[in-house]
ZATORZA-164561 format. One record per residue (C-alpha): chain; x, y, z. Coordinates in steps of 0.001 Angstrom, whole numbers, m for minus. Example, Ala and Ser with C-alpha at 12.3 -4.5 7.8 and 13.67 -1.06 7.14 Angstrom:
<pts>
{A; {12300; m4500; 7800}} {A; {13670; m1060; 7140}} 
</pts>
This chain:
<pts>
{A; {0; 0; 0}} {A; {1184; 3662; m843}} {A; {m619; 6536; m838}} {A; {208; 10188; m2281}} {A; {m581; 13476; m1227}} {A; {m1443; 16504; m4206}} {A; {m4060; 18462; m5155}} {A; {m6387; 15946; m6688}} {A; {m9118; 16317; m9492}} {A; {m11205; 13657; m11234}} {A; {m14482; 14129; m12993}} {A; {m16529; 11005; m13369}} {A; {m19471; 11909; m14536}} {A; {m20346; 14806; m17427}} {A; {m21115; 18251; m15347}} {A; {m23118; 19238; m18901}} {A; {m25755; 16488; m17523}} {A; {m25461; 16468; m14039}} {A; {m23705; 20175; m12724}} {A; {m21249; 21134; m10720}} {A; {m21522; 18011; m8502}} {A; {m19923; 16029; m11194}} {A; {m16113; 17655; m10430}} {A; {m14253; 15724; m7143}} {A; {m11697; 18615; m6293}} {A; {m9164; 17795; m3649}} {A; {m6712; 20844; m3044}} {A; {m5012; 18642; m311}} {A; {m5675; 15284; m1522}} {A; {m5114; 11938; m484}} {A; {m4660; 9102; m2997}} {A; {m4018; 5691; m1691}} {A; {m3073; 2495; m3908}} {A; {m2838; m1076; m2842}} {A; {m1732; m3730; m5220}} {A; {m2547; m1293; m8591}} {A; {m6052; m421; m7240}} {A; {m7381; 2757; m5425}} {A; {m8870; 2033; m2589}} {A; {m9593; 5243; m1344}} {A; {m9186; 9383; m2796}} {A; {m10294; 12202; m727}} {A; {m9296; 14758; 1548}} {A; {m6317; 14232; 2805}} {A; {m7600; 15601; 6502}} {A; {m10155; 13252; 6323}} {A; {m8085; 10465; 5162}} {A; {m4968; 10800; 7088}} {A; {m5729; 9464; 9922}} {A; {m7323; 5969; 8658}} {A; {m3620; 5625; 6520}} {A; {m1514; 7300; 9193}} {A; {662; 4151; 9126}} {A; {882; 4090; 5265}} {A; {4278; 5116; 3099}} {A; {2855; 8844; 1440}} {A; {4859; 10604; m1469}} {A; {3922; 14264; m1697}} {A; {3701; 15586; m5629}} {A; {4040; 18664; m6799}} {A; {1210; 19837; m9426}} {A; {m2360; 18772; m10341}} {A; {m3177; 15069; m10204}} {A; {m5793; 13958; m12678}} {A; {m6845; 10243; m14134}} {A; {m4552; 8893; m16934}} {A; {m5476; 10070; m20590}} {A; {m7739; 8283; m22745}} {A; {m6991; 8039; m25900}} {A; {m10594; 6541; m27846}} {A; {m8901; 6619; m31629}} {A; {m5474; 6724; m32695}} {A; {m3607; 4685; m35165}} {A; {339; 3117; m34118}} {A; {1407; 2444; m37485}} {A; {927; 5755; m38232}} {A; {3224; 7564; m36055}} {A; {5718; 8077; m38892}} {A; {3652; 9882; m41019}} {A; {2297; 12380; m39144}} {A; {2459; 16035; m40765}} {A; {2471; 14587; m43869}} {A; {1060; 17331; m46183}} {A; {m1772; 17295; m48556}} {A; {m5126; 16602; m49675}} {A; {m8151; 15263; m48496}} {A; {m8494; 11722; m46535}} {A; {m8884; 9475; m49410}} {A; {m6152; 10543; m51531}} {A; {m3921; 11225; m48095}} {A; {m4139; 7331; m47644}} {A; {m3198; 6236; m50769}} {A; {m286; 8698; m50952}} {A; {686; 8567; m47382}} {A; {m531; 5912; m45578}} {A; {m1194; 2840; m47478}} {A; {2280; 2608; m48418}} {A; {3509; 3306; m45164}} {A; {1744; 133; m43715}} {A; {2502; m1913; m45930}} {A; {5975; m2083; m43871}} {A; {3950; m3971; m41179}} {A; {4580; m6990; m42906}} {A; {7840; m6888; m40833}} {A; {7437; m7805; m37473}} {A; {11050; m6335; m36349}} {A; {9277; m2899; m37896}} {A; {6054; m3473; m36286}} {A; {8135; m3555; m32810}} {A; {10304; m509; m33357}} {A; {7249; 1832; m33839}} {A; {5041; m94; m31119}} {A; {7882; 906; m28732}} {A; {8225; 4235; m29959}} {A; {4227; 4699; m29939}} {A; {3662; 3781; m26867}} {A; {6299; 5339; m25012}} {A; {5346; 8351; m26357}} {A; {1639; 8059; m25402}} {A; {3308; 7708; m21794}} {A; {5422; 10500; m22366}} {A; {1853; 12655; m23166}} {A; {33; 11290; m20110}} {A; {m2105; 8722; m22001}} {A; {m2713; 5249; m19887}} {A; {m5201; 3850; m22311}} {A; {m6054; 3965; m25465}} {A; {m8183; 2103; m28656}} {A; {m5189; 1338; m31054}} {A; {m5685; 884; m35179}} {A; {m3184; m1704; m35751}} {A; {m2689; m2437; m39353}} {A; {m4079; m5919; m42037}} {A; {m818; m7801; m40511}} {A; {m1513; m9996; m37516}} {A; {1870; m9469; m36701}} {A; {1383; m5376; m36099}} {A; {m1074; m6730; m33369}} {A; {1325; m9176; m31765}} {A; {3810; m6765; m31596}} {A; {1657; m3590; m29857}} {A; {m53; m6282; m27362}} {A; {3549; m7209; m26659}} {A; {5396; m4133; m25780}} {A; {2049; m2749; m23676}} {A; {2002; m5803; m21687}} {A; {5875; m5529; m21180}} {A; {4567; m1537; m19745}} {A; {1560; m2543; m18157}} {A; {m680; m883; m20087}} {A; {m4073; m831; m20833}} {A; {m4280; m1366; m25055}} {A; {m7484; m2300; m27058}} {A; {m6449; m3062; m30487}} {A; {m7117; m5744; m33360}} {A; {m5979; m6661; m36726}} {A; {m7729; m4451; m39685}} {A; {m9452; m6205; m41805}} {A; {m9725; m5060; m45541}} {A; {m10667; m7969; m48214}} {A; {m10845; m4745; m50598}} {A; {m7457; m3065; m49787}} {A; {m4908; m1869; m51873}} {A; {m2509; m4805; m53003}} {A; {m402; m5026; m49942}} {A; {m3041; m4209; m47766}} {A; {m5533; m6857; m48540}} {A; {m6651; m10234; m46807}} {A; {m9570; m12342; m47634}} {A; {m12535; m13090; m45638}} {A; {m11682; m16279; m44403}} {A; {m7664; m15168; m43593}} {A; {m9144; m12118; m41895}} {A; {m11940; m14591; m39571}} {A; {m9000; m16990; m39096}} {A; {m6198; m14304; m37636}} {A; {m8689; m12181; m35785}} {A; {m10091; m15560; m34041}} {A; {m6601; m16548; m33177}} {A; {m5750; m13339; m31888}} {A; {m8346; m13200; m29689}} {A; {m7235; m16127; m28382}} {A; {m3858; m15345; m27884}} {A; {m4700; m12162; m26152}} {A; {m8001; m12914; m24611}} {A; {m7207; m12133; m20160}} {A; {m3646; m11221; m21116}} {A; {m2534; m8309; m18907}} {A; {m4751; m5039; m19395}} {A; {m5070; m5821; m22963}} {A; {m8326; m6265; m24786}} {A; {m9464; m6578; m28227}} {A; {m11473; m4748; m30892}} {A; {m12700; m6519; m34313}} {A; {m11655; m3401; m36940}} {A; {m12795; m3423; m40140}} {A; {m11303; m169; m41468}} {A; {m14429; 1356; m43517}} {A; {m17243; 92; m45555}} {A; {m15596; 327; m48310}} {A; {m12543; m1239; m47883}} {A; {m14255; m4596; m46863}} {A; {m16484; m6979; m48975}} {A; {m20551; m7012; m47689}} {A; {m19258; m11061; m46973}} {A; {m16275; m9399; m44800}} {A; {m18941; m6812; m43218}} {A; {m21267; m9708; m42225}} {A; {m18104; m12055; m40945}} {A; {m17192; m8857; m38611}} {A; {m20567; m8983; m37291}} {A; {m20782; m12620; m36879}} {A; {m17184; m12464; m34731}} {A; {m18631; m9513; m32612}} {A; {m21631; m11512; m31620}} {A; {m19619; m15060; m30662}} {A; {m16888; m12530; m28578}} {A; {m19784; m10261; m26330}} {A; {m15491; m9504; m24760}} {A; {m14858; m7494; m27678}} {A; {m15143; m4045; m29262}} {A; {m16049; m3124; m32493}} {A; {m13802; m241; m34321}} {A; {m14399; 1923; m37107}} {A; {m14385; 5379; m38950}} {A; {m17786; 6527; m40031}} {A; {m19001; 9980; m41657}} {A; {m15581; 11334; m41098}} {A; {m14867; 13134; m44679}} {A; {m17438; 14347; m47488}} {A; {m15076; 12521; m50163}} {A; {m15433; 9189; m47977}} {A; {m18992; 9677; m47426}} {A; {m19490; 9803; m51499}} {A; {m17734; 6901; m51556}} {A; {m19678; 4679; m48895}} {A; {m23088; 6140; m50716}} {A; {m21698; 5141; m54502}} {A; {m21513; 1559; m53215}} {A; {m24252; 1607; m51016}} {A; {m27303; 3611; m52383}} {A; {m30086; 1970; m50958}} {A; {m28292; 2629; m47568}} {A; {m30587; 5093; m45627}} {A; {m27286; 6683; m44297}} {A; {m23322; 5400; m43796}} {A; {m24214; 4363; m40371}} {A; {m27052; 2553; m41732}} {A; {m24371; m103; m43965}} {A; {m22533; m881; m40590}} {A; {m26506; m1263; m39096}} {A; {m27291; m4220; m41468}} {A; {m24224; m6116; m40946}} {A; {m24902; m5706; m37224}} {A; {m21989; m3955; m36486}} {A; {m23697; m981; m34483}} {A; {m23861; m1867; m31003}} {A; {m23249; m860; m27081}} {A; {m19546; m2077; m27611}} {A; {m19297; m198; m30951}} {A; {m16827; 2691; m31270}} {A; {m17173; 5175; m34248}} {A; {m14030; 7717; m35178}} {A; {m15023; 11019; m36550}} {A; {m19103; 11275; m36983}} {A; {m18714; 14366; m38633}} {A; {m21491; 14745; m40877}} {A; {m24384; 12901; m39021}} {A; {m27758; 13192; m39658}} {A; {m30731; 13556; m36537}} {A; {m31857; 9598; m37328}} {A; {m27835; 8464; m37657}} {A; {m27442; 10376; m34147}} {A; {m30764; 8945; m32521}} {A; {m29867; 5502; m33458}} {A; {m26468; 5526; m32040}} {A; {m28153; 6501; m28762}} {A; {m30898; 4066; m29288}} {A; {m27776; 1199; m29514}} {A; {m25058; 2603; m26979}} {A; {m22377; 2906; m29489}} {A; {m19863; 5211; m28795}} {A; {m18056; 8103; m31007}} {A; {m14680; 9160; m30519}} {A; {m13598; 12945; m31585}} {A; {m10945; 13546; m33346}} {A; {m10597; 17133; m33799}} {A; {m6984; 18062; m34710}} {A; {m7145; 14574; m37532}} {A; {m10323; 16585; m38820}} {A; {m9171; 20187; m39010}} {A; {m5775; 18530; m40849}} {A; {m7546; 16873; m43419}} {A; {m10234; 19495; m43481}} {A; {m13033; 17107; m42752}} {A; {m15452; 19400; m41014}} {A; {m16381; 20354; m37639}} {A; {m18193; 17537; m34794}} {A; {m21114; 18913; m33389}} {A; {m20232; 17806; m29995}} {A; {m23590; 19497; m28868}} {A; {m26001; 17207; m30974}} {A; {m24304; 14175; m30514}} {A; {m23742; 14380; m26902}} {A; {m26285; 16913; m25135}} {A; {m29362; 16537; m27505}} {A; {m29460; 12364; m28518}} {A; {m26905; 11263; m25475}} {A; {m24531; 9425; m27224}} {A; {m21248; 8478; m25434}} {A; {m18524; 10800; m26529}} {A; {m14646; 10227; m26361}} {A; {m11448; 12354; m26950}} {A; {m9098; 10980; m30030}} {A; {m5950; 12038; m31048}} {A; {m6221; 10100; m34418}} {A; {m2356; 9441; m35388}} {A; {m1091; 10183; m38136}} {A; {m3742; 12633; m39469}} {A; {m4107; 14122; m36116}} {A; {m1454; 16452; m35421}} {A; {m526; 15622; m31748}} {A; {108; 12578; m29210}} {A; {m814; 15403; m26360}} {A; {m4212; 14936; m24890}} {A; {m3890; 18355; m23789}} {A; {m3519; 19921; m27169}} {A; {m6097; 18014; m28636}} {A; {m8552; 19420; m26189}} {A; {m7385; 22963; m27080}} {A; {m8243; 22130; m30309}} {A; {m11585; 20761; m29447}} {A; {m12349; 24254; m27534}} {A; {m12074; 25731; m30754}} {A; {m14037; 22959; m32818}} {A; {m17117; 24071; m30249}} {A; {m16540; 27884; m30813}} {A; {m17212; 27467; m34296}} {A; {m19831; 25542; m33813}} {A; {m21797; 27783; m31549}} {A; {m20770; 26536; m27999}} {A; {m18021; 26563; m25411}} {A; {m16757; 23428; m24151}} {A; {m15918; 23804; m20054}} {A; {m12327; 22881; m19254}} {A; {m14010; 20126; m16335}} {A; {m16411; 18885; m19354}} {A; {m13154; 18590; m21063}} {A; {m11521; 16719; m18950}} {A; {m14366; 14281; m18325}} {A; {m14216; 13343; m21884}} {A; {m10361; 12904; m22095}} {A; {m10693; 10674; m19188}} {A; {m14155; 8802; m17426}} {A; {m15936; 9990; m21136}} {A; {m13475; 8225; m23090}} {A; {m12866; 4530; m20480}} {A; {m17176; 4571; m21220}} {A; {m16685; 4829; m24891}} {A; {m13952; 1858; m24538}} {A; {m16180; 135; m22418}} {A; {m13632; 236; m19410}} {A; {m15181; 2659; m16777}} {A; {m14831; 84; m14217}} {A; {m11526; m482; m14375}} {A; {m9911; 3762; m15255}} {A; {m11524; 6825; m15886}} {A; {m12090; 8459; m12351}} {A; {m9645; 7306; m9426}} {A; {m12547; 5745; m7778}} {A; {m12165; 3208; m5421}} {A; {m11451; m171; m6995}} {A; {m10367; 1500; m10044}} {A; {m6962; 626; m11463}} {A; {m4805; 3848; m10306}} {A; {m3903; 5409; m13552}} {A; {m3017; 8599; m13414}} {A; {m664; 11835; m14102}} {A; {1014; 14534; m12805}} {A; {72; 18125; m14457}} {A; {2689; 20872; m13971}} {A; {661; 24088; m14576}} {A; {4326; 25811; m14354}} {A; {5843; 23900; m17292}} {A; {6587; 26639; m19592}} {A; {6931; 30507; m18440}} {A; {4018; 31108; m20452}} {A; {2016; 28883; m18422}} {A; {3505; 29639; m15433}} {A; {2313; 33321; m16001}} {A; {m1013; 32789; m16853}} {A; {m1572; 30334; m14371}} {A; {m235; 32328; m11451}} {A; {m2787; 33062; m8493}} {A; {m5404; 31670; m10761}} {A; {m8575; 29532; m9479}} {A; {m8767; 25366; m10471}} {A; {m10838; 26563; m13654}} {A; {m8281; 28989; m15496}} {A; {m5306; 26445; m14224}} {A; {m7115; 24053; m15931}} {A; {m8505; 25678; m19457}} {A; {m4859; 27461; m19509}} {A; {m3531; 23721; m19129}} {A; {m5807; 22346; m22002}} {A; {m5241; 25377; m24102}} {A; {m1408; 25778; m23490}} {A; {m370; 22564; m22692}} {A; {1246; 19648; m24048}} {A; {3829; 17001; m23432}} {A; {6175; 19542; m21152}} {A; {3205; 19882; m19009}} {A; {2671; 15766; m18232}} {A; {5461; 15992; m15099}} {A; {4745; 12462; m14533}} {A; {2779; 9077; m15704}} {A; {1468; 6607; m13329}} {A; {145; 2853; m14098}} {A; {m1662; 1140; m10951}} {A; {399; 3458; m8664}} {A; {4182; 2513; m10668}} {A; {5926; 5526; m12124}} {A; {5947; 4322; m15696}} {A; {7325; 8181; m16814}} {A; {9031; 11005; m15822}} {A; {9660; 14276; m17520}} {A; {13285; 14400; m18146}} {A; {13892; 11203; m16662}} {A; {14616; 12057; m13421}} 
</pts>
């Protein structure tokens, strides 16, 4: 058992639906761990005394659940800020080729290493990882995040309808994905996620298969991109025109469910929005992937406050622009503006965190630093940079924390924690 003393901050539930109650502030806080569980976070006056006899590190800065990261792609990490065009003619230039090296396994490990450490590095504990076609890209993420301890949903992409290089078959893709499963099934924190990569990339006998390995694994998650870019969306209705929407093809192959997780949503119509709700699927936003490829704006606002459905923060490697969690809610802010409403730095933070472990399906285990929660979580240093220092200065929990979102980015993550273990520190020390 150890416990640790900071000002504390969690926010489990969204304070758009149920106010101000929603944000557990701390400013003396006690956080106590036993065996990589909390088992209790509170005042540290009114915890002190029950833990008198427990070993208690004092930290410097804000101390907020881990990052979750609810879309981002590994193999992508060396092509982000790769310039031009929309999404559709970005993959084939950029990305297509660029996973083709996946076929390697001893390349698949290099960037898996390099991914993940810098996730840690930007204060992200979990995260819903696009591997790529290769069952080997798989092995080799689930391998270096069990050798960190951390908690990865991923799964082998399957695209009978890729680009040559890119392409399995129906029964290859039913046959590795089953076998992963197995491999990985109650494997560390790991978990996995059946991914085909878009409609239009997989067969309608692929689309059913994925729908028909969903329903024999209820373990599993279901990833994919939907409504994310108008050029995609022409696409998806080409192939399918007596689809009532793009959601609508992923309906009929029974791939829209409570464990379903949708990147992007961009353009979604009122019915698309209600039936997501109506199912419990989940949507992920990606804001800095979608202002880079000039995909459109989320309406955070529909999706979440007027149908209810569950909403998640992604960073979207390589087309977003940033592994920070931080930035990427900066950029959200801004998203919101545009769109006619202001996104609250504690709202914020609920979706980077508790919002995002609901979208994954794992707000039992992360999300909030509740008790019997896994104890996940970061150090903020609201004095990182001068600039931050300055604005933060004298100022109450709210500006600290929208300067932080706004501001911030890897310098300000002074420290990663997974179940209580240091797994990063800012300059090593």
């Amino acid at each position: 058992m150890k416990a640790f003393r900071a000002e504390i901050l969690s926010v489990p539930e969204d304070p758009a639906t149920a106010g101000p109650g929603a944000v557990r502030h701390f400013p003396d806080g006690l956080l106590v761990v036993e065996d990589g569980l909390v088992v209790a976070c509170g005042d540290h006056a009114a915890l002190a005394g029950r833990f008198a006899g427990v070993e208690t590190e004092a930290l410097a800065g804000l101390l907020v659940p881990g990052f979750v990261d609810a879309h981002v792609h590994y193999p992508q990490t060396g092509r982000i800020a790769s310039h031009g065009e929309q999404l559709l003619q970005w993959l084939e230039r950029h990305i297509f080729p660029a996973e083709q090296a996946f076929a390697d396994r001893a390349h698949a490990e290099g960037v898996a290493a390099f991914f993940l450490d810098e996730l840690l590095r930007n204060g992200t504990t979990s995260a819903l990882v696009f591997a790529t076609v290769h069952a080997a890209s798989v092995d080799a993420l689930f391998d270096a995040a069990l050798a960190r301890d951390m908690r990865i949903v991923s799964g082998k992409v399957l695209m009978d309808l890729g680009p040559e290089g890119l392409r399995d078959d129906v029964a290859q893709g039913r046959a590795e994905t089953e076998a992963l499963i197995a491999r990985w099934r109650g494997r560390g924190r790991l978990g996995y996620a059946v991914t085909p990569r878009f409609a239009v990339t997989s067969s309608d006998a692929q689309l059913a298969d994925a729908g028909a390995i969903c329903a024999a694994h209820p373990e599993v998650l279901m990833h994919t991109h939907l409504s994310e870019n108008m050029g995609e969306i022409a696409a998806v209705g080409a192939r399918f025109a007596d689809a009532v929407d793009y959601l609508d093809v992923y309906d009929r192959f029974g791939l829209v469910g409570p464990r379903s997780v949708f990147a992007h949503c961009v353009h979604m119509s009122d019915r698309a929005l209600g039936r997501m709700a109506e199912a419990g699927a989940g949507i992920a936003f990606c804001p800095t992937s979608n202002l880079f490829l000039g995909s459109g704006l989320f309406d955070l606002a529909a999706a979440a406050d007027r149908f209810g459905v569950k909403i998640g923060m992604g960073t979207d490697i390589g087309a977003g622009t940033s592994f920070s969690v931080l930035h990427t809610l900066g950029e959200a802010y801004k998203v919101c503006q545009l769109r006619g409403c202001s996104l609250d730095p504690f709202r914020a933070l609920h979706l980077a965190t508790m919002g995002g472990a609901r979208v994954m399906g794992i707000a039992d285990r992360v999300g909030a630093l509740l008790p019997g929660q896994e104890a996940d979580f970061i150090l903020l240093d609201p004095e990182s940079t001068p600039l931050l220092a300055r604005r933060t200065a004298g100022a109450p929990l709210h500006d600290r924390l929208f300067a932080l979102q706004v501001l911030g980015d890897d310098r300000a993550v002074a420290a990663t924690y997974l179940r209580g273990r240091r797994a990063h520190a800012r300059g090593g020390m």
